[in-house]
DSSP file (Angstrom, degrees, kcal/mol; ACC not computed):
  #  RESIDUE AA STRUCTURE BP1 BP2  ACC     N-H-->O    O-->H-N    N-H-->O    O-->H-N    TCO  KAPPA ALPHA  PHI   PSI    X-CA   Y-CA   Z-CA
    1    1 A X              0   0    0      0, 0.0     2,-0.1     0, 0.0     0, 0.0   0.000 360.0 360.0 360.0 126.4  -33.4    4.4  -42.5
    2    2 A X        -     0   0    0      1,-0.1     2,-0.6     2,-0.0     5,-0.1  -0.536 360.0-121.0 -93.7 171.7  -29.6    4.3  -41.9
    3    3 A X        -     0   0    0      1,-0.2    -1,-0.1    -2,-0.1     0, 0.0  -0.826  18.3-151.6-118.6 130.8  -27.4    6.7  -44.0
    4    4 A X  S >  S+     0   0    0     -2,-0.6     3,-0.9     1,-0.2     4,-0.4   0.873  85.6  59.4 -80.9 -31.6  -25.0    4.5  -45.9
    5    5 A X  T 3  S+     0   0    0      1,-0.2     4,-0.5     2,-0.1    -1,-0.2   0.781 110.2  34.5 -60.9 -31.0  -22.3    7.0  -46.1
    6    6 A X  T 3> S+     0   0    0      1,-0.1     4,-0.7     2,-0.1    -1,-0.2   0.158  91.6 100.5-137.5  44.4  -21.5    7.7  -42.4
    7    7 A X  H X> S+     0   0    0     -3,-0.9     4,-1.4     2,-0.2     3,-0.6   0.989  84.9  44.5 -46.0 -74.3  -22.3    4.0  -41.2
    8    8 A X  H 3> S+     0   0    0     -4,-0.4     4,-1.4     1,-0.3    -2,-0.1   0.896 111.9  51.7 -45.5 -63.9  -18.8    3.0  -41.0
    9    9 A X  H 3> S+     0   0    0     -4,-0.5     4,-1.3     2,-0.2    -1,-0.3   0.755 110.3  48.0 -71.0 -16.3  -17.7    6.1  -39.3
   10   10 A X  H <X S+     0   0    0     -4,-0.7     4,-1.7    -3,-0.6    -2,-0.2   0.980 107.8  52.1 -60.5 -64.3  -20.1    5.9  -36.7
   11   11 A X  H  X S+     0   0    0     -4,-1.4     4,-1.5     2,-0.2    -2,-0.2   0.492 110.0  48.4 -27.1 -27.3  -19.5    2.7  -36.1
   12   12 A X  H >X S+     0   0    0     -4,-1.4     4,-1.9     2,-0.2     3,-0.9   0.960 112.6  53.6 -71.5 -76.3  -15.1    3.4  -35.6
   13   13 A X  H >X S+     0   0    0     -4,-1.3     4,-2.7     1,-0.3     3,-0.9   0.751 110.4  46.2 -51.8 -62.0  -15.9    6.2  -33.4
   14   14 A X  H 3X S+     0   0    0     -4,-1.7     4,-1.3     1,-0.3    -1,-0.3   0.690 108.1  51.6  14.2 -95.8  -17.8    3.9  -31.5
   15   15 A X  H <X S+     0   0    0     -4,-1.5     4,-0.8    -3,-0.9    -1,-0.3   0.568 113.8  44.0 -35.4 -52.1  -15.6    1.5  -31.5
   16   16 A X  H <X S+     0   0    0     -4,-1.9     4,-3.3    -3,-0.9     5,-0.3   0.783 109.2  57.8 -81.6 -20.8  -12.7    4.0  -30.1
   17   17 A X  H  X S+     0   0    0     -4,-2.7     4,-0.5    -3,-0.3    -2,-0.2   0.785 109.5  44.4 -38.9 -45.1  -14.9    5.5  -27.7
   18   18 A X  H  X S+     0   0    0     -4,-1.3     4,-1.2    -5,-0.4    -3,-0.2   0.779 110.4  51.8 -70.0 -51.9  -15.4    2.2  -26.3
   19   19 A X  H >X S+     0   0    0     -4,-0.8     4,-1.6     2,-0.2     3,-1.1   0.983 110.8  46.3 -64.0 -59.9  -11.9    1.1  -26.3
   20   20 A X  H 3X S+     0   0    0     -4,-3.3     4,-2.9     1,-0.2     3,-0.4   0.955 114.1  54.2 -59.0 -25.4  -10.4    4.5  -24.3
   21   21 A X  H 3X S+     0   0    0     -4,-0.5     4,-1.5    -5,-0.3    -1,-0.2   0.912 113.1  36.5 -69.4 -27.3  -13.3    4.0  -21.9
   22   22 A X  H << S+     0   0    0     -4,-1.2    -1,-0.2    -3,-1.1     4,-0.2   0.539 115.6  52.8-102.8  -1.9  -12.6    0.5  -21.1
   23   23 A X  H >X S+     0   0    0     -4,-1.6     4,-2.8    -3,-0.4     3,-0.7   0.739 113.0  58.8-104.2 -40.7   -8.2    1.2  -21.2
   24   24 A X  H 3X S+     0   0    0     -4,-2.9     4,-0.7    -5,-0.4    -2,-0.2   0.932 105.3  39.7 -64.5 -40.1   -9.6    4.1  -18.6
   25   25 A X  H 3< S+     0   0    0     -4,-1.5    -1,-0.3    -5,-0.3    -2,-0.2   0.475 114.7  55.2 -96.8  22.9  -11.0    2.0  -16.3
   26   26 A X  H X> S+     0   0    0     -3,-0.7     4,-3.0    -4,-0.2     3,-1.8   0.593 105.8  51.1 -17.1 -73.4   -8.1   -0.8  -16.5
   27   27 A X  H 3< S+     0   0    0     -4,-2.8    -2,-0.2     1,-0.2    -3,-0.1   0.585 109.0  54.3 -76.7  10.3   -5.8    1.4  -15.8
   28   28 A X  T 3X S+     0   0    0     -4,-0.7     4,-0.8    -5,-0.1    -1,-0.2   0.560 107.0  48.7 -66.6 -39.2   -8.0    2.4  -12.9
   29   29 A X  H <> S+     0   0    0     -3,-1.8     4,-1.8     2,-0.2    -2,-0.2   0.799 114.2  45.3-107.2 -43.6   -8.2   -0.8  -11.7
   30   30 A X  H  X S+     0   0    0     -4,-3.0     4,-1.1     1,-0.2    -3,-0.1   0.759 110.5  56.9 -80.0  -3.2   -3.9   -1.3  -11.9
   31   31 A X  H  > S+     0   0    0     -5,-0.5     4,-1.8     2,-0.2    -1,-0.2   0.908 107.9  47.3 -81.1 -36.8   -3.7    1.9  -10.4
   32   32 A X  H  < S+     0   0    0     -4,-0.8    -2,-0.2     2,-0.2    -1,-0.1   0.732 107.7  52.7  -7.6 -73.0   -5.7    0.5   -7.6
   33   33 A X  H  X S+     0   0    0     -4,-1.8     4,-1.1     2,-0.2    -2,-0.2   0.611 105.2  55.5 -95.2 -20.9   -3.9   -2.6   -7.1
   34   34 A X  H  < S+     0   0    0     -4,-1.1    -2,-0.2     2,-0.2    -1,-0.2   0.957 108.0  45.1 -54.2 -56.1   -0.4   -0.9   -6.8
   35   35 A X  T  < S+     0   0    0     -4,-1.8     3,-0.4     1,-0.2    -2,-0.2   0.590 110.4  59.1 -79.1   2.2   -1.2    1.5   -3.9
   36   36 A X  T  4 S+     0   0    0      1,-0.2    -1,-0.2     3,-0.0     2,-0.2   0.850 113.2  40.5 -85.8 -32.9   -3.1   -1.9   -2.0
   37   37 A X  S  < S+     0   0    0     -4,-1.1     2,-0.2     2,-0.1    -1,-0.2   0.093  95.9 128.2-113.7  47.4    0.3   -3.4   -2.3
   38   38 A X  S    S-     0   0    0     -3,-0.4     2,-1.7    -2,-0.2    -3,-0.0  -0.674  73.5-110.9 -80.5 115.3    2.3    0.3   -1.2
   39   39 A X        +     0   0    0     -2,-0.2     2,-0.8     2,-0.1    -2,-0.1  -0.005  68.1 148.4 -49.7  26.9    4.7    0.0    1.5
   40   40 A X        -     0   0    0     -2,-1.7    14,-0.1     1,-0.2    -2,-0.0  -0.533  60.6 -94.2 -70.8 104.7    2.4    2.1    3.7
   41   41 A X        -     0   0    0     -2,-0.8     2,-1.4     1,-0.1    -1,-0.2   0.311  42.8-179.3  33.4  40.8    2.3    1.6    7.0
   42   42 A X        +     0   0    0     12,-0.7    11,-1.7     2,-0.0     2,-0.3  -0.452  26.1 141.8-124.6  78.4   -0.6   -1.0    8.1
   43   43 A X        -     0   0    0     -2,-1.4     9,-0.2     9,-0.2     7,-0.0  -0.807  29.6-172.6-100.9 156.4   -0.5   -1.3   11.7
   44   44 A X        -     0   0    0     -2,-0.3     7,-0.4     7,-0.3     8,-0.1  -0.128   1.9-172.5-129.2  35.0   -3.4   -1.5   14.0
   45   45 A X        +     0   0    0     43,-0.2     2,-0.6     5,-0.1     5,-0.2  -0.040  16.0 166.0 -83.6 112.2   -2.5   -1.4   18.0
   46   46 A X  B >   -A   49   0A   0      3,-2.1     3,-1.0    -2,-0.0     2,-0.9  -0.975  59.7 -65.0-125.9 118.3   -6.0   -2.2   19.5
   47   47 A X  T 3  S-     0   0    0     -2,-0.6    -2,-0.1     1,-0.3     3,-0.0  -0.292 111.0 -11.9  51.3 -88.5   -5.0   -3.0   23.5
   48   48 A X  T 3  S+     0   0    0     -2,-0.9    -1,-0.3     0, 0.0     2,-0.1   0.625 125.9  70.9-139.5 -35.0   -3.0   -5.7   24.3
   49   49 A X  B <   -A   46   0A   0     -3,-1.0    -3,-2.1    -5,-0.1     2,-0.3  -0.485  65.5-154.7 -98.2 145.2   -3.2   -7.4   20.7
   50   50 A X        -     0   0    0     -5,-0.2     2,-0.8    -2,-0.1    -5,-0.1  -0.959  10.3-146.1-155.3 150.5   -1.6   -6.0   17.6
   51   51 A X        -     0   0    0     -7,-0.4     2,-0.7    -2,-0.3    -7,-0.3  -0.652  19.4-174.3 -93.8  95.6   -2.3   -6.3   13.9
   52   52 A X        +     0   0    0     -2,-0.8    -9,-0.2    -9,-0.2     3,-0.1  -0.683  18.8 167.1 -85.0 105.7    0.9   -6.3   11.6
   53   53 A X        -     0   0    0    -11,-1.7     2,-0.3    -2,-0.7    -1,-0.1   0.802  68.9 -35.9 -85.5 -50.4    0.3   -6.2    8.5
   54   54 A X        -     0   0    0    -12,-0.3   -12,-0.7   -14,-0.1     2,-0.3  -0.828  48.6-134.6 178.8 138.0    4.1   -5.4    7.3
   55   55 A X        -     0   0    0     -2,-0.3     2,-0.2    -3,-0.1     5,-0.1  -0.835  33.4-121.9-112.9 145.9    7.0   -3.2    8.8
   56   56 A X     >  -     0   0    0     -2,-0.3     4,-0.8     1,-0.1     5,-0.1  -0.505  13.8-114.3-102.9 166.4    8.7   -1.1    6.3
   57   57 A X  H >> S+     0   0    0      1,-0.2     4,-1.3     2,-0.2     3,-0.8   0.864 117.9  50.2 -49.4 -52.0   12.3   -1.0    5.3
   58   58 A X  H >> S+     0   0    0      1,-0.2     4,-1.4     2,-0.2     3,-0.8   0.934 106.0  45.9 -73.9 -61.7   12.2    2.2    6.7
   59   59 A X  H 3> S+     0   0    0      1,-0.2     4,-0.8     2,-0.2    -1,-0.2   0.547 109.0  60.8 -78.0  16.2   10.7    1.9    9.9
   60   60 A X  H <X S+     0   0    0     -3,-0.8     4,-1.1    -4,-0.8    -2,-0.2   0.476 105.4  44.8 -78.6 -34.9   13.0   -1.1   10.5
   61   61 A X  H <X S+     0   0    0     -4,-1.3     4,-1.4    -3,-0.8     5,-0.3   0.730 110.0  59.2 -91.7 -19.3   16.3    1.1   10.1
   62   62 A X  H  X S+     0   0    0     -4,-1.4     4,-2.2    -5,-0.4     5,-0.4   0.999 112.6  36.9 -69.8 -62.2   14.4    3.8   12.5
   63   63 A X  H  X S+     0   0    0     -4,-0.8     4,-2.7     2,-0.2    -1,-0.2   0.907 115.1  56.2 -67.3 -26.0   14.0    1.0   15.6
   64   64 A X  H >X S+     0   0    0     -4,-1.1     3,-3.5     2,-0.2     4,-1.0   0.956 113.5  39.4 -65.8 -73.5   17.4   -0.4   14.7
   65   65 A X  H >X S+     0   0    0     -4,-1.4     3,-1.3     1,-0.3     4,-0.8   0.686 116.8  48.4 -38.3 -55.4   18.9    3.1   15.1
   66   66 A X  H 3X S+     0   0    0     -4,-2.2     4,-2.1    -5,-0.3    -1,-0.3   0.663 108.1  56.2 -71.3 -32.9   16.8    3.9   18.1
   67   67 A X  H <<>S+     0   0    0     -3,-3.5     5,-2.5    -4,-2.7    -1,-0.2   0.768 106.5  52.4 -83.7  -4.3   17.7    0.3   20.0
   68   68 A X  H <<5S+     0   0    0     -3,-1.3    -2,-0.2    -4,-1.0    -1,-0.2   0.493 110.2  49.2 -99.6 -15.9   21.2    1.1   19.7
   69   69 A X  H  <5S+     0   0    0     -4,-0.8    -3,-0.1    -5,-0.3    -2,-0.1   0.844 115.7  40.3 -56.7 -54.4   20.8    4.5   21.3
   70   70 A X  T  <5S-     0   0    0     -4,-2.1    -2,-0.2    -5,-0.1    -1,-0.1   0.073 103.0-128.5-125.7  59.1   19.2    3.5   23.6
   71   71 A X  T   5 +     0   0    0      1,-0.2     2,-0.4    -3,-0.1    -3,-0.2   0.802  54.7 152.1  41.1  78.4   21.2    0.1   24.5
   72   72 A X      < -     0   0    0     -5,-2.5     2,-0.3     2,-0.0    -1,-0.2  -0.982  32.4-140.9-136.8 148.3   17.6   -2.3   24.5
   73   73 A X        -     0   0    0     -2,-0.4     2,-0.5    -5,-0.0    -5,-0.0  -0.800   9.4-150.1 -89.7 124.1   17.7   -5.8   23.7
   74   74 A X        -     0   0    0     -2,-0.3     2,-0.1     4,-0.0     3,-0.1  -0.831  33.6-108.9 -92.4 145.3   15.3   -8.4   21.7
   75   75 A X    >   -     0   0    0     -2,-0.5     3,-0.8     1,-0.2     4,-0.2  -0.659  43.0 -79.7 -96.0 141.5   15.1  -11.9   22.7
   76   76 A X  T 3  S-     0   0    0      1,-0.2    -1,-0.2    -2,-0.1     0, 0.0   0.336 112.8  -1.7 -35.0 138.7   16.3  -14.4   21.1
   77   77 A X  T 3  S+     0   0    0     -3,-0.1    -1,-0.2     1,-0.1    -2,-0.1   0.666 100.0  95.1  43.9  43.1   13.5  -14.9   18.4
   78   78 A X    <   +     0   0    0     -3,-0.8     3,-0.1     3,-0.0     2,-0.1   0.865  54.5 175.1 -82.3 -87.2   11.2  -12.6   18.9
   79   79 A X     >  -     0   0    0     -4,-0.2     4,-0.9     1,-0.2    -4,-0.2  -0.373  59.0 -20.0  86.1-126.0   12.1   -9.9   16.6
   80   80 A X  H  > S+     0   0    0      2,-0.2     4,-1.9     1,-0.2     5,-0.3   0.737 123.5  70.2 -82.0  -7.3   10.0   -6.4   15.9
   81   81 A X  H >> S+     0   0    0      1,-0.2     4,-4.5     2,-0.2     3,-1.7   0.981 101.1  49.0 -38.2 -72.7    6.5   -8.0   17.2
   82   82 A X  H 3> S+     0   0    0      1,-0.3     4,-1.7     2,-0.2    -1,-0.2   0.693 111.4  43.4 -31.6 -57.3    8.1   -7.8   20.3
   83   83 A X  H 3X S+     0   0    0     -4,-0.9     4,-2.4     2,-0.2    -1,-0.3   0.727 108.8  54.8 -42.9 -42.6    9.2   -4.4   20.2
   84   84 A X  H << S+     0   0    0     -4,-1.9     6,-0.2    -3,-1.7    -2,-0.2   0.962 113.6  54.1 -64.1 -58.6    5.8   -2.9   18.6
   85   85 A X  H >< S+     0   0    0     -4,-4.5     3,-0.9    -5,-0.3    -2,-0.2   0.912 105.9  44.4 -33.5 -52.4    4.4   -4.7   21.9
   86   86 A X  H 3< S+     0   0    0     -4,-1.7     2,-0.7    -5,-0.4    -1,-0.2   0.990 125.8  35.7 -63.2 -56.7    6.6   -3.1   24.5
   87   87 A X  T ><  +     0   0    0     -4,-2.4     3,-1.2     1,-0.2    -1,-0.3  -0.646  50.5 165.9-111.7  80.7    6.0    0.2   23.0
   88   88 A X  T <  S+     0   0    0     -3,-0.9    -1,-0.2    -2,-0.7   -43,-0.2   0.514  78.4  64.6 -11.4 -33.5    3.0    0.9   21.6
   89   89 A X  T 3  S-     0   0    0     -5,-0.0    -1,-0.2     4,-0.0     4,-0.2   0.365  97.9-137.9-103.2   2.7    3.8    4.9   21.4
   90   90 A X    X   -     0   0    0     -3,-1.2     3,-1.6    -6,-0.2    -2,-0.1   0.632  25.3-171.3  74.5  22.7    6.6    3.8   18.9
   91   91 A X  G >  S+     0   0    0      1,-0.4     3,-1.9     2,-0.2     4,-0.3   0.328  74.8  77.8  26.8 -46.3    9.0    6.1   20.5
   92   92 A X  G 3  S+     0   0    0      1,-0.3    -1,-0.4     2,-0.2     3,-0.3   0.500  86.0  69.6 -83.7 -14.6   11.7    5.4   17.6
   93   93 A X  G <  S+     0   0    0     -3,-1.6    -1,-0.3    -4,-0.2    -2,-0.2   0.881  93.2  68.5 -52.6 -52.3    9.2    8.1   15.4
   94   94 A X    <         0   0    0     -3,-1.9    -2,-0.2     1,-0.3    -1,-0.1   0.411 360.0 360.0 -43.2 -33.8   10.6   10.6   17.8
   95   95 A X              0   0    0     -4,-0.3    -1,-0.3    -3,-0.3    -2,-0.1   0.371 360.0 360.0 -77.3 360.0   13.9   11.0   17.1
């Protein structure tokens, strides 16, 4: 037998219970999808082959500064593949 008086208000609570649980895992989900697409790092060097995902603003002004130190050249149309290749121990970290 339901109680007619505190129908309704179960039912609300319910109803907002429901809502912050599903606005929690939403914002779970966009919280998620910002750090997959995070300027972190996502290099792989496995041998001879390497996986480049994306070189960051930051470690882009770091080889510039570090190829002008130390007077090395890219050819024509290469650009930082080439570089990651040659050195693998990333040397431009160093500095």
């Amino acid at each position: 037998m339901k109680n007619l008086l505190t129908f309704r208000v179960e039912s609300s609570l319910g109803a907002a219970f429901i809502s912050l649980l599903s606005l929690f895992f939403i914002s779970l989900l966009f919280i998620a999808i910002k750090n997959f697409d995070s300027d972190i790092d996502v290099m792989t060097a496995t041998g001879n082959s390497i996986k480049l995902s994306k070189v960051t603003e930051t470690e882009r002004l770091l080889m510039g500064e570090w190829m002008a130190e130390n007077s090395i050249d890219i050819p024509e149309g290469s650009g930082y593949r080439y570089l990651i290749r040659k050195y693998p121990s990333r040397p431009w970290y160093d500095n």
